[in-house]
KOLVOBA-917487 format. One line per 5 residues: number of its first residue (from 0); for each residue x, y, z of C-alpha. Coordinates in pm, 1 decimal, decimal comma. Example, Ala and Ser with C-alpha at 12.3 -4.5 7.8 and 13.67 -1.06 7.14 Angstrom:
2
0 = 1230,0 -450,0 780,0; 1367,0 -106,0 714,0
***
This chain:
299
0 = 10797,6 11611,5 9100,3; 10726,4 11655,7 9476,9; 10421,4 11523,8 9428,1; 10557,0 11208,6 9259,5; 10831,4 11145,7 9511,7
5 = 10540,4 11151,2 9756,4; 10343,7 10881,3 9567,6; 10621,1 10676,1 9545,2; 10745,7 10671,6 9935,5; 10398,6 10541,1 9994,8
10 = 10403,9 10245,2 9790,5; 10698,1 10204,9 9921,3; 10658,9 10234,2 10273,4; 10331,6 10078,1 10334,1; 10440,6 9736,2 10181,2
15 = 10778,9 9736,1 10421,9; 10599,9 9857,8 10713,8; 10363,9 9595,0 10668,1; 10574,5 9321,8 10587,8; 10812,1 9349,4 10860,3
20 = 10509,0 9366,0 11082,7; 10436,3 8998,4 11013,6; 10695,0 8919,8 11191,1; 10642,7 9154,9 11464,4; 10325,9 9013,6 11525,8
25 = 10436,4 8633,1 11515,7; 10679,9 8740,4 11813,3; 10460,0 8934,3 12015,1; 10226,0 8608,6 12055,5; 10495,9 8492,7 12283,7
30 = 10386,3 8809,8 12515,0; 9961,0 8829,5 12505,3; 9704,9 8685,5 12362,6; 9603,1 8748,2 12025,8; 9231,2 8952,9 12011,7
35 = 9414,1 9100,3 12372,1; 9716,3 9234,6 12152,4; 9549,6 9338,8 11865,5; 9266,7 9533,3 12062,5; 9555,0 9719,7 12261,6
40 = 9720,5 9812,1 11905,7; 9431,7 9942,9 11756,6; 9300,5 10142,7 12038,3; 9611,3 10311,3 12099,9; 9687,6 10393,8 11751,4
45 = 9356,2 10556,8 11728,3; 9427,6 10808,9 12006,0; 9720,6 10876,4 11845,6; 9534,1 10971,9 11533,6; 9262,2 11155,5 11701,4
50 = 9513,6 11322,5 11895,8; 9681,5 11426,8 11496,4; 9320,4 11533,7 11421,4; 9307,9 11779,8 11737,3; 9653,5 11927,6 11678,9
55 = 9609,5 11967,6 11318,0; 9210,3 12118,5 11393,3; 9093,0 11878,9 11149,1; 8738,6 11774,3 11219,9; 8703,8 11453,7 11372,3
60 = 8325,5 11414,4 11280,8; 8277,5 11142,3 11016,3; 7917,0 11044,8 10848,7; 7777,4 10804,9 10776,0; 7889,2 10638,8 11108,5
65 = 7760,7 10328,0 11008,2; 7947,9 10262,5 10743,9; 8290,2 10345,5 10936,1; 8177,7 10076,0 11190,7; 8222,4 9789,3 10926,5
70 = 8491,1 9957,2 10802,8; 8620,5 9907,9 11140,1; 8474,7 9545,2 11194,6; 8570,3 9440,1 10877,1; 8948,2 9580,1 10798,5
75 = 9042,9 9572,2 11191,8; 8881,6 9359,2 11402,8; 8779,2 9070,9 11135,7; 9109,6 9122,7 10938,1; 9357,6 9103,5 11207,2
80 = 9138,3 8874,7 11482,4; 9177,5 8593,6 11231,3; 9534,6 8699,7 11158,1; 9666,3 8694,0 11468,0; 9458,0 8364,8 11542,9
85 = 9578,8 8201,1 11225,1; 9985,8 8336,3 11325,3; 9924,1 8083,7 11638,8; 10010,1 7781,9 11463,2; 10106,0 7896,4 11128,0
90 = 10434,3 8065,2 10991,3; 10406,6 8433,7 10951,4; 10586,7 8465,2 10568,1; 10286,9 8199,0 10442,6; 10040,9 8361,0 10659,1
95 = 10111,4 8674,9 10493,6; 10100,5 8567,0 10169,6; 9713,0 8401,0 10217,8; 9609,3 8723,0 10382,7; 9668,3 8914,9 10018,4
100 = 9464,1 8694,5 9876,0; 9265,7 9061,6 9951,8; 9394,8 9233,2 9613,0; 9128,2 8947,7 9375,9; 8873,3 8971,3 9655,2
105 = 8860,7 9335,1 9573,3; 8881,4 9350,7 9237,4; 8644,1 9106,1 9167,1; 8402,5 9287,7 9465,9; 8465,2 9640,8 9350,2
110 = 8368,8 9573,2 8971,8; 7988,7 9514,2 9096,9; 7981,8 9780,9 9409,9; 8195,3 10067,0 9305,4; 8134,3 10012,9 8899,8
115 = 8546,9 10006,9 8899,6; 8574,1 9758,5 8584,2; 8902,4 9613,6 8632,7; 9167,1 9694,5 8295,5; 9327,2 9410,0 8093,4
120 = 9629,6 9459,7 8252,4; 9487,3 9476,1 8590,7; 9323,5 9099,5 8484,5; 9656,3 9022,4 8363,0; 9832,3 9117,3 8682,7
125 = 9597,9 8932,8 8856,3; 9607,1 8649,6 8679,0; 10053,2 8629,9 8725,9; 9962,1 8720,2 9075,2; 9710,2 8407,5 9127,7
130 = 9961,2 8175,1 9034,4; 10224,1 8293,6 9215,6; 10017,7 8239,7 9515,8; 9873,1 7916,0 9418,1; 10239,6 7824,1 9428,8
135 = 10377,9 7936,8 9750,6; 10039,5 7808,1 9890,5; 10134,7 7464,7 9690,4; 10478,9 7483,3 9858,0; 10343,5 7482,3 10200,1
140 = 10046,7 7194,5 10165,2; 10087,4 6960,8 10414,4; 10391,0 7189,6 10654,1; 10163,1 7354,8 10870,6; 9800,9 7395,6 11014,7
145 = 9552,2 7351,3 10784,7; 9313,5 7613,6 11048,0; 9582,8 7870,1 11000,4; 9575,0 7844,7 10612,4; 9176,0 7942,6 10639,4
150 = 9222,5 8169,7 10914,0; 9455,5 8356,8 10728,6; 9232,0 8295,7 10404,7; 8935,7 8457,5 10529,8; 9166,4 8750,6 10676,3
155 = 9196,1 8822,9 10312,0; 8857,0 8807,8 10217,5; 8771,4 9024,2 10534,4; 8979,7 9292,6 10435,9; 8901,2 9309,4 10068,7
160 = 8537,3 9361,3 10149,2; 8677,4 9647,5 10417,1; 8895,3 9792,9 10150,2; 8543,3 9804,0 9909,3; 8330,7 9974,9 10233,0
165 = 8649,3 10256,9 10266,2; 8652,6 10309,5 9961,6; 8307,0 10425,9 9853,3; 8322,9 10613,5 10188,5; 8666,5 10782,1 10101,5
170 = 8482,7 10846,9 9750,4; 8135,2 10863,3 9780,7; 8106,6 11021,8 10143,1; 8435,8 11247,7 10098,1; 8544,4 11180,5 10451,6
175 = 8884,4 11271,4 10556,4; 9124,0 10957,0 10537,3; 9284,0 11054,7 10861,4; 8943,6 11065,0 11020,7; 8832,6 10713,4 10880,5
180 = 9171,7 10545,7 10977,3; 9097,9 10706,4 11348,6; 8730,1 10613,9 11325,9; 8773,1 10248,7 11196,3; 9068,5 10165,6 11441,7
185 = 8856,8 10229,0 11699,7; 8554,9 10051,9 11619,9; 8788,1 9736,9 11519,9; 9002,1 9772,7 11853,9; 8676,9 9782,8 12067,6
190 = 8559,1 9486,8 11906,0; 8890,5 9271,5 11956,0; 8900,9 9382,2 12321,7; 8497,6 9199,9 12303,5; 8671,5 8917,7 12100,2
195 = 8983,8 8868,0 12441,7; 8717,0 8857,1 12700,4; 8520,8 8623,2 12537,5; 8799,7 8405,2 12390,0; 9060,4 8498,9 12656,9
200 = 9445,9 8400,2 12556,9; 9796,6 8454,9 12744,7; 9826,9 8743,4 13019,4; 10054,9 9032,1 12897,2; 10459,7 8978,6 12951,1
205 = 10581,9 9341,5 13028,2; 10902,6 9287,5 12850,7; 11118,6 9542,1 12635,8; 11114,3 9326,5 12279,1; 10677,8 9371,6 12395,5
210 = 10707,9 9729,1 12411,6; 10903,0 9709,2 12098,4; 10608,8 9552,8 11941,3; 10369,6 9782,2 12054,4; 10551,1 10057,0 11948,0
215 = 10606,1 9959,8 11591,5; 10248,8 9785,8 11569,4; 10090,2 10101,1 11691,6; 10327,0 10347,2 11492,1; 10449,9 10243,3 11205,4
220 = 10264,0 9925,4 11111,9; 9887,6 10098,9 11195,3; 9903,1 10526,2 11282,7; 10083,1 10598,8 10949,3; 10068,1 10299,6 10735,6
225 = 9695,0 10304,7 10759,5; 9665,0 10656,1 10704,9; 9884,2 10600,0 10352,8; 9677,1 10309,4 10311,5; 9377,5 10568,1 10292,1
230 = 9505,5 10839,8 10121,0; 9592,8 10569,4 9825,9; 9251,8 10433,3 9824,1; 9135,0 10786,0 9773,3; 9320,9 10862,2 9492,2
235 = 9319,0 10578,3 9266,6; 9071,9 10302,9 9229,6; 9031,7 10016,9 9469,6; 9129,9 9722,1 9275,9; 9448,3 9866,4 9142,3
240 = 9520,9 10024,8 9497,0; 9548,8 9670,4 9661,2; 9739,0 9502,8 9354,0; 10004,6 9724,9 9456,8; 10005,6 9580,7 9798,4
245 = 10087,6 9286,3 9651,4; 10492,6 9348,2 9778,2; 10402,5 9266,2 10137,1; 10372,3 8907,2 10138,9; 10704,3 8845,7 9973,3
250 = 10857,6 9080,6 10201,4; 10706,4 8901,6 10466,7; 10854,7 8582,1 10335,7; 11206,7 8758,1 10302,2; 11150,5 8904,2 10663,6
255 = 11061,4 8568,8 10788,8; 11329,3 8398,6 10680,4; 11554,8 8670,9 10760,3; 11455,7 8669,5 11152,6; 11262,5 8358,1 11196,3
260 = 11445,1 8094,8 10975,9; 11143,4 8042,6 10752,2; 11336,5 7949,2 10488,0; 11130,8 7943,9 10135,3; 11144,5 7661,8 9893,6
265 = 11190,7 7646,2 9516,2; 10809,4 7675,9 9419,7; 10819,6 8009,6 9681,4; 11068,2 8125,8 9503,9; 10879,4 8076,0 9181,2
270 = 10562,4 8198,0 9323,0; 10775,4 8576,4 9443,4; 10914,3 8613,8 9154,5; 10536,2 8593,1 8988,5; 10424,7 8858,8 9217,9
275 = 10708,4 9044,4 9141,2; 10591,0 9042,4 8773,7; 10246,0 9128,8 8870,7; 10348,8 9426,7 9050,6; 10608,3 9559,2 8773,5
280 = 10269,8 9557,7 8518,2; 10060,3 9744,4 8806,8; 10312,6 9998,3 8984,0; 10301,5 10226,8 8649,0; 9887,6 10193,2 8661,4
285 = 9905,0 10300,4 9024,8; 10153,0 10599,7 8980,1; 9952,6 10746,6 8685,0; 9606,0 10698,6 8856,2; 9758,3 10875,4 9154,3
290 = 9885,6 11167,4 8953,1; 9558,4 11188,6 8716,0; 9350,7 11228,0 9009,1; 9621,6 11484,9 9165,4; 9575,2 11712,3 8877,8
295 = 9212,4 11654,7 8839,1; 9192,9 11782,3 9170,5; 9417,7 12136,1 9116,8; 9268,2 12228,3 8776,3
***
C-alpha cells in the first residue's frame, strides 16, 4: 500500500510541478535571458543534488560518462534552450503542449533502441493523444509565432531522444537515478551557460517574483521533479513512462489561463479532454508496471 501511495504522488506531482513551471518560466523571461536563466537553474539544482548525494553517502560516480553527457545535452540543454527560446514569442499553455509531443517521439524511438514494443493500448493512447494535440495545435494556427511552434516542436523531439539515452542508462548501466539527474543537469547547465555567451539575452533583474522563479525552477520544477522523473523511467518502460506525462500540457493550459489570461478555445478544449482520455487508458499501465517491477525487485 505504501508503496502504491508512493507511485501515485509521483505521477501526480511531476505533471503539476511541471505544468505550473510553464508559467514560471514565461515570467521569468521578463528578468534574464533565456540560455542565461536556464544555465543558472540547472547548475544550481545540480549542487543541490550532489550535495543530497554527499549527505546521503551515495556514490556520485556514474559510468559510462559519455552517455550521461547527452543525457545532459539532450534532456537539459537541447530540451529547455529551445523551450525557453520558443516561450519568447509564443504562449506558454501551447508551448507546453508542442513540447509533449516527447511521449510519440519515444515510443516510436524506444521500440527500435530499447526493444520496448509499444502495447495496443499504449498505440491506442497514443493515437487519442495525437489528436488531441493536432487539435489544440489546430486551435492556435495562425495566433502566434510560427518559430515558437518549431522551437517548442523540436524541444519535444529533443527530450524524447534524452528520455531513450536515460533510460537504457537507468536500465542497462544500473546507475543511480539521483546520480544521473545530478550528472545530466550539469552537463546541460554548462552547455546553456556556452549557449548565453554566445547568444547573449537580457541582464538579470534581481527582483523577489526572480528569486521566486529560481527557487521553484531549481526546487521543485528540476531537484525533485527530475529525480521522480528518473526513478519512473527506471521502473517501468520508457514509452509508457512519458504517456503518463501527458497531464502537463493541459495543466499548463489551465495554469496559463489561470495566471496569464491564455484563455483556451473550443477545439483546446476538445483536444484536453482527448488527452485526458489517453491518460485514463495509460495511468492503470503505468501503476501496474511500477508495482511489477517493485516486486520483481523484493522476491
Amino acid at each position: 500500500m505504501r508503496g502504491r501511495l508512493k507511485s501515485v504522488a509521483i505521477l501526480v506531482f511531476v505533471p503539476v510541478a511541471w505544468g505550473y513551471n510553464w508559467v514560471v518560466m514565461k515570467k521569468a523571461l521578463a528578468y534574464a535571458g533565456p540560455f542565461a536563466f536556464s544555465a543558472l537553474r540547472f547548475v544550481l539544482a545540480s549542487l543541490c543534488l550532489f550535495a543530497v548525494l554527499f549527505l546521503l553517502k551515495r556514490p556520485i560516480q556514474v559510468r559510462p560518462m559519455s552517455g550521461v553527457i547527452w543525457a545532459g545535452l539532450l534532456q537539459t540543454a537541447g530540451n529547455f534552450g529551445l523551450t525557453m527560446w520558443g516561450l519568447m514569442t509564443g504562449p506558454a499553455g501551447r508551448s507546453a503542449v508542442l513540447c509533449y509531443t516527447m511521449p510519440f517521439w519515444v515510443v516510436l524511438m524506444a521500440w527500435p533502441l530499447l526493444g520496448e514494443r509499444p502495447s495496443r493500448l499504449q498505440w491506442l493512447a497514443s493515437a487519442v493523444a495525437a489528436v488531441g494535440l493536432a487539435l489544440i495545435f489546430a486551435a492556435s494556427a495562425g495566433t502566434g509565432d510560427a518559430r515558437a511552434a518549431v522551437l517548442s516542436s523540436l524541444a519535444g523531439l529533443s527530450w524524447g531522444a534524452g528520455t531513450v539515452v536515460a533510460r537504457r542508462l537507468l536500465t542497462r548501466a544500473a546507475i543511480d537515478p539521483l546520480a544521473l539527474a545530478a550528472w545530466q543537469m550539469l552537463f546541460g547547465g554548462l552547455a546553456l551557460a556556452l549557449a548565453s555567451v554566445l547568444v547573449p539575452g537580457r541582464p538579470f533583474v534581481w527582483t523577489p517574483y526572480f528569486f521566486f522563479t529560481l527557487f521553484y525552477t531549481v526546487i521543485p520544477a528540476s531537484a525533485l521533479a527530475w529525480l521522480f522523473w528518473f526513478a519512473l523511467l527506471q521502473r517501468t518502460a520508457a514509452g509508457l513512462a512519458s504517456l503518463t506525462l501527458l497531464a502537463t500540457p493541459v495543466l499548463g493550459i489551465v495554469f496559463g489561463a489561470l495566471e496569464l489570461k491564455e484563455r483556451p478555445a473550443g477545439l483546446e478544449v476538445l483536444g484536453m479532454a482527448l488527452i485526458a482520455i489517453a491518460l485514463l487508458i495509460v495511468g492503470p499501465l503505468a501503476m501496474g508496471s511500477i508495482q511489477r517491477r517493485r516486486g520483481l525487485a523484493s522476491s
